[in-house]
N, C-alpha and C positions, 0 to 999 in steps of 0.2 A: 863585360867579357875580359878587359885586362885586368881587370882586379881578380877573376880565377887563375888570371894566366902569373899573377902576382904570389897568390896563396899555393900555384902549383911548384914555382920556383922556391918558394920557401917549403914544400913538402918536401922537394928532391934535396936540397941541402939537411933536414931532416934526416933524411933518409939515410944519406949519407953520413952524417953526423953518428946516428946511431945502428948503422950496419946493416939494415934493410934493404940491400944491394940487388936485390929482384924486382921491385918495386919499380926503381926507377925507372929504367924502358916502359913500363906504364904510365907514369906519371909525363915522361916527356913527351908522350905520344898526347894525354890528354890537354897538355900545355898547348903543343903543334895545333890539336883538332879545335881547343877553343881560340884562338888566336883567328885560323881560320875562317871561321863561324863569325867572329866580329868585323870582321874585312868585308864578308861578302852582307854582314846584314846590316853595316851604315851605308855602302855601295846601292845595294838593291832597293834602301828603303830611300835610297835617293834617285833610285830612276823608276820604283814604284810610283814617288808623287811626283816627278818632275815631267816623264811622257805623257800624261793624260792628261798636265795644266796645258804642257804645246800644245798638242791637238785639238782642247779647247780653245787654245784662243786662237787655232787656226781655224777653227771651224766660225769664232764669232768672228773673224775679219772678212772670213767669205761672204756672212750674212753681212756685216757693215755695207760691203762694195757693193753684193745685190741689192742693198737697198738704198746704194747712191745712184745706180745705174738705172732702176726703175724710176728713181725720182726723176733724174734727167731728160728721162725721156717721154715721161710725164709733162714735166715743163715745155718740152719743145714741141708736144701733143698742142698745149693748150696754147701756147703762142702762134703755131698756125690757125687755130679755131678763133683766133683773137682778130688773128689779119683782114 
C-alpha cells in the first residue's frame, strides 16, 4: 500500500509539473484513502490472528487445570480406598 502511496506522490508532482491542476485533489484524496487502508489492514490482520490464538490457549489452560484437578482428586479417591 505505500508503494501506491509512493506512485501517487510522484502522480501529483507530475501533475504539477505538467499543469494538470484538477487532478491533484484527486490524487491526494487517493494517497490519504490508500495510506489509510494500509494502517487499518497490518492492525486488523494483527488482531484478526492474535484474539483467537488468546482464547485458544485460554481455552487449553482451562482444560490443562480440569484435568490436573480431576487427577487430584482422583489420587486422593484412591489413597482413601488404599487405607
Amino acid at each position: 500500500m505505500f508503494i501506491f502511496a509512493i506512485i501517487g506522490f510522484v502522480a501529483i508532482f507530475w501533475c504539477a509539473l505538467t499543469g494538470l491542476v484538477k487532478l491533484i485533489p484527486w490524487l491526494v484524496l487517493l494517497v490519504i484513502i490508500t495510506s489509510v487502508i494500509s494502517f487499518f489492514d497490518k492492525y486488523w490482520l494483527l488482531i484478526l490472528i492474535s484474539v483467537p490464538l488468546f482464547a485458544l490457549f485460554y481455552y487449553l489452560q482451562e482444560k490443562e487445570r480440569e484435568i490436573r484437578r480431576n487427577k487430584k482428586v482422583t489420587n486422593e479417591r484412591n489413597r482413601k480406598m488404599n487405607k
